[in-house]
C-alpha positions in Angstrom: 184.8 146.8 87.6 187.0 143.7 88.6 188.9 141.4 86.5 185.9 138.7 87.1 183.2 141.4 86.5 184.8 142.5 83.6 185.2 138.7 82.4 181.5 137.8 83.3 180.1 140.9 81.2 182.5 140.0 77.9 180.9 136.4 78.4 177.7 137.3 79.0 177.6 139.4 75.8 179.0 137.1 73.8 176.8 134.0 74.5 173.4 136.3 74.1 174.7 137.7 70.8 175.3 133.9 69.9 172.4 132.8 71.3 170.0 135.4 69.3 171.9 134.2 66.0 171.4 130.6 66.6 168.5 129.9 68.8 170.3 127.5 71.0 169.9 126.6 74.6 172.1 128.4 77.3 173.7 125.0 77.9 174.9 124.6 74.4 177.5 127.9 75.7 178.1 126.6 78.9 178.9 123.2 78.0 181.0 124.1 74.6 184.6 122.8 75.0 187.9 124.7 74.4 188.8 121.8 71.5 185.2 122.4 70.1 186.1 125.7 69.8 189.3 125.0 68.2 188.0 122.5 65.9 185.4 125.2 64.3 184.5 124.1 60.6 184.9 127.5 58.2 182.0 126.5 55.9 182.0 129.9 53.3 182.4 133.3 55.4 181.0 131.6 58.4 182.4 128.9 61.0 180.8 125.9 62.7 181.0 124.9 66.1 180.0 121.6 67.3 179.4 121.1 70.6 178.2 117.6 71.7 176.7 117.8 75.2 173.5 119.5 75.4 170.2 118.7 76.8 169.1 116.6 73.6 172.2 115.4 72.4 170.8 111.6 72.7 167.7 112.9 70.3 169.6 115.5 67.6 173.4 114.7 68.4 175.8 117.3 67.9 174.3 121.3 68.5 176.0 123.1 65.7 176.8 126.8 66.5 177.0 128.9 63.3 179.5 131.9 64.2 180.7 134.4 61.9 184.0 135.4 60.4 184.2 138.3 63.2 182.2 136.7 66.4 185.0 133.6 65.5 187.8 136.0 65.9 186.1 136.9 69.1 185.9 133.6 70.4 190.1 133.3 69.3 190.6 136.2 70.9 189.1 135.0 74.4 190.7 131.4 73.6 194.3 133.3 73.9 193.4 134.7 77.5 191.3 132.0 78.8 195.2 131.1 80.2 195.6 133.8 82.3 191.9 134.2 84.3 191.3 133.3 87.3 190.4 129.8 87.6 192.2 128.3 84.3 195.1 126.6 86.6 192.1 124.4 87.6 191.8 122.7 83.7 188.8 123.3 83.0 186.7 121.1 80.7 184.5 124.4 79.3 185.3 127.2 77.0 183.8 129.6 79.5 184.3 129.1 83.4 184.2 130.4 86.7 186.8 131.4 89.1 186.9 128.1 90.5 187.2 126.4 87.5 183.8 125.2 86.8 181.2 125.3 83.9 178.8 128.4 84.3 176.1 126.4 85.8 173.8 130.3 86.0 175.2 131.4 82.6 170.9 132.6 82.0 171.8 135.0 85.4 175.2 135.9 83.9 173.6 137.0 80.1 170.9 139.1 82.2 173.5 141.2 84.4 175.9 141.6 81.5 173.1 143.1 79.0 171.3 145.1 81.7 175.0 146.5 83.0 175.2 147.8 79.2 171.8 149.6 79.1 170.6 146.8 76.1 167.2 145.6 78.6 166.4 145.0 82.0 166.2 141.2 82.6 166.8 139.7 79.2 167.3 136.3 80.0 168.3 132.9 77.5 165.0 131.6 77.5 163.4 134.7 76.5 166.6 134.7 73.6 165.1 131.2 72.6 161.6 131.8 72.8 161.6 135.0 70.6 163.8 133.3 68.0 161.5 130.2 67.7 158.4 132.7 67.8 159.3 134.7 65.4 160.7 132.4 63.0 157.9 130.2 63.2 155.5 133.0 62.3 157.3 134.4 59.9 158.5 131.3 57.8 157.1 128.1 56.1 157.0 124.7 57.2 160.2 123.8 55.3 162.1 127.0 57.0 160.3 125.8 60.4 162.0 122.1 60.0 165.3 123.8 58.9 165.4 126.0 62.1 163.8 123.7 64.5 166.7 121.1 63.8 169.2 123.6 64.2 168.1 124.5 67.3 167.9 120.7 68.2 164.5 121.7 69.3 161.5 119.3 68.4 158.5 119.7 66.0 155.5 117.7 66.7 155.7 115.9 63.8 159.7 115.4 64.0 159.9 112.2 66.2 163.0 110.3 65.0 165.1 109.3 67.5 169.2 109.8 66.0 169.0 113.0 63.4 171.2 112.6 60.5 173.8 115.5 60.3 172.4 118.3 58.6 174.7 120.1 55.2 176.4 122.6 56.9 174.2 125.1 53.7 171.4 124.5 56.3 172.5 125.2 59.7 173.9 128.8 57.9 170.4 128.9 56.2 168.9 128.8 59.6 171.2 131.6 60.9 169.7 133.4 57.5 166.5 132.7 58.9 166.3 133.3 62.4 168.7 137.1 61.5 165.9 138.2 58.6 163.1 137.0 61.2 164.8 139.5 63.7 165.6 142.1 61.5 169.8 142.0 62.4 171.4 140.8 59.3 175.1 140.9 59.2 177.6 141.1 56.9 181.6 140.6 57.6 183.5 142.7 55.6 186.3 140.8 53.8 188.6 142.0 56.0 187.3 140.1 59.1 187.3 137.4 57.0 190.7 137.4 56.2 191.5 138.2 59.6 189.3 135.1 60.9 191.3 132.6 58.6 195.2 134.1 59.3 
């Protein structure tokens, strides 16, 4: 496996682990900024990332990733060698980027071939990440949980038609990461170790 390979799979399982925990749109990853991920809030155990372009960024503003203590370190970690891959002599505006320096316009393609290279399922893709998370949540949850989630996910309830959405307590974007984990069965726990190691 090349360098780039080898980059593509370690983004590609990144964003779909991130993307089963929070629900969000593939563009949420691919548009995410190097200073958003610097400027992560640490709200408790956990750390929020704020990333400002997305598809309905004029309807719910900011998309807040929830990321915890140990996926944080991971995104450190790939901060300190986003200097010496290919491409990074171009600037780029993105956390993640191609060779050439661009955003990862097929990041859905790149999440497929990095899960099916690592024997987790053939052809997951980020829309079927999405869909699962708002189906099962929805199903298993009340309306309250629903509205919690759904604004999280800057995705739209029928009945939620206001135009600018006020910024939610950082309490309820890490109770919709509760939600959307118990709904999937995958709750986490970081050990107070990655904890500490997350804050040094």
């Amino acid at each position: 496996m090349g360098v780039r390979n080898g980059v593509s799979t370690l983004i590609g399982l990144i964003c779909g682990k991130l993307m089963i925990h929070n629900g969000h749109r593939r563009g949420v990853l691919m548009n995410m900024t190097a200073a958003e991920v610097d400027g992560a809030k640490r709200h408790e155990n956990q750390f929020h990332v704020r990333v400002y372009e997305h598809k309905t960024t004029v309807k719910y503003g900011a998309a807040v990733l929830v990321v915890s203590a140990r996926e944080h370190g991971w995104l450190l970690r790939f901060s300190a060698l986003r200097a010496t891959l290919p491409g990074y002599h171009r600037q780029p505006h993105t956390f993640f980027f191609t060779a050439g320096g661009k955003p990862i316009a097929n990041m859905g393609l790149l999440l497929s071939k990095a899960w099916r290279a690592c024997g987790i399922g053939e052809w997951v893709t980020a829309g079927m990440i999405r869909s699962a998370v708002a189906t099962y949540t929805w199903s298993t949850h009340g309306e309250v949980s629903k509205s919690t989630v759904s604004r999280h996910m800057t995705h739209s309830l029928q009945t939620q038609a206001a135009f600018y959405v006020l910024d939610e307590a950082p309490a309820n974007h890490q109770q919709a990461r509760r939600l959307i984990e118990q709904s999937l069965d995958i709750c986490e726990t970081d050990s107070p170790e990655s904890a500490e190691m997350a804050s040094a």
